[in-house]
VMD Tcl script that draws the C-alpha trace (Angstrom):
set ca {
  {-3.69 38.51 -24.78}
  {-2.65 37.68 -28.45}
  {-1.82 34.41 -30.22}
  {0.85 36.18 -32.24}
  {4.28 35.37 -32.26}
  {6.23 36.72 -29.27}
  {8.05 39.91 -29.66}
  {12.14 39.97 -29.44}
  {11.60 41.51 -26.07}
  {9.20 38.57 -24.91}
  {11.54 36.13 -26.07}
  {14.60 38.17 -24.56}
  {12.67 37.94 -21.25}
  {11.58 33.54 -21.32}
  {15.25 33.66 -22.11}
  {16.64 35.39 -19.19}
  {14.01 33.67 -16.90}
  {14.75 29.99 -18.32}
  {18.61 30.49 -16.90}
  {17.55 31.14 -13.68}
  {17.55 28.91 -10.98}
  {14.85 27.73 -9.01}
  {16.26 29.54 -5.66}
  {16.85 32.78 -7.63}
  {12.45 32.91 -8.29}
  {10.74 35.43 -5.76}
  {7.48 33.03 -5.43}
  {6.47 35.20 -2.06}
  {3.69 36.78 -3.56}
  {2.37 33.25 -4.51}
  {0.99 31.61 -1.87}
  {1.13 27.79 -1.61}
  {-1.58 25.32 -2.44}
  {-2.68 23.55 0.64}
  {-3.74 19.94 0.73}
  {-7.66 20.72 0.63}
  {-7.10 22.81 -2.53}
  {-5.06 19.92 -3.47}
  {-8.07 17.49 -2.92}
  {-10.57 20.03 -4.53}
  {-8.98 20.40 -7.78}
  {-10.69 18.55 -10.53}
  {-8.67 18.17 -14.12}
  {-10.23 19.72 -17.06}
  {-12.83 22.42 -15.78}
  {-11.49 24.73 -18.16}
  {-12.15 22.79 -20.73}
  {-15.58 23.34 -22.76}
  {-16.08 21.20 -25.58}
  {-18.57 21.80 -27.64}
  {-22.02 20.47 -27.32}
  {-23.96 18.80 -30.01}
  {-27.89 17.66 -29.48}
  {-28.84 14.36 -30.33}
  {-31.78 12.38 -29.74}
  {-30.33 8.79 -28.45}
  {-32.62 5.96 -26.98}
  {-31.36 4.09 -24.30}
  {-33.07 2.07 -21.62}
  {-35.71 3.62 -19.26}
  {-33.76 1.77 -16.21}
  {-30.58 2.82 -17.65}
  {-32.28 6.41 -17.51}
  {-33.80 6.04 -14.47}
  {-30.65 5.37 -12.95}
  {-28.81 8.22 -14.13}
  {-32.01 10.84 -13.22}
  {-31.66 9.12 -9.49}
  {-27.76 9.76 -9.01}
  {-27.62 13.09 -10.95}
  {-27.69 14.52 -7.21}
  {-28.57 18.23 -8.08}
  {-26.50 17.98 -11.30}
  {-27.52 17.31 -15.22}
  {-28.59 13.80 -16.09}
  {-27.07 14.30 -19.30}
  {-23.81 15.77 -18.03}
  {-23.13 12.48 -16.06}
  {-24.37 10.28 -19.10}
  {-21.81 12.58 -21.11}
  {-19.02 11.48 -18.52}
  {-19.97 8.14 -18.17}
  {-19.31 7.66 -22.16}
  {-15.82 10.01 -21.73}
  {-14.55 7.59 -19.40}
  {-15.61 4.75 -21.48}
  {-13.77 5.84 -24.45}
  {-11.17 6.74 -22.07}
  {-10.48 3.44 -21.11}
  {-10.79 1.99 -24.58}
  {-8.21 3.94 -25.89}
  {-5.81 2.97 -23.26}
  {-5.96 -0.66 -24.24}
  {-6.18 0.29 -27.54}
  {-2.91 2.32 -27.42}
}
mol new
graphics top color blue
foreach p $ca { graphics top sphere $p radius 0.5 }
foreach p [lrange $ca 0 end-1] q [lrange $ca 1 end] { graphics top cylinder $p $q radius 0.2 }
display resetview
C-alpha cells in the first residue's frame, strides 16, 4: 500500500462511490458487529507509540500498588496509562 498520491483512476473510483447511496452498497459480504464485539473493542490498540526508558522514582507503596493490580499484565504499562489518562483529563479542562 503506498502513501502516494492517488491515481486518476483511484480518484475516478472515491468519486463514483461517494454519489452512491447508502441502499445502493452491497455490505453482504460484511458481516455485522454484534454487541459482544461491540463491548470487546478497546480504542487505540493500533496505536504504538514509541517507547522511551527512563529511570523515575516514585513511592514504594505507590509501586507496590501498581505490581499488585498489574493482574498478569506490565506494571509499567498500567503506570504508562495511569499518566495518559492524567494528561488526558488535564487537557480537557485545559482546552
Amino acid at each position: 500500500m503506498s502513501n502516494g498520491p492517488l491515481t486518476d483512476a483511484q480518484l475516478a473510483e472515491l468519486q463514483a462511490l461517494e454519489k452512491l447511496s447508502d441502499e445502493d452498497i452491497d455490505t453482504g459480504d460484511i458481516p455485522e458487529i454484534t454487541d459482544e464485539q461491540w463491548r470487546l473493542a478497546r480504542k487505540g490498540n493500533l496505536y504504538r507509540p514509541l517507547k522511551q526508558s527512563v529511570t523515575i522514582r516514585v513511592d514504594a507503596d505507590i509501586l507496590d500498588w501498581f505490581k499488585s493490580h498489574a493482574g498478569g499484565r506490565g506494571y509499567q504499562t498500567d503506570i504508562n496509562a495511569a499518566l495518559r489518562t492524567h494528561i488526558a483529563r488535564h487537557q480537557k479542562e485545559s482546552g
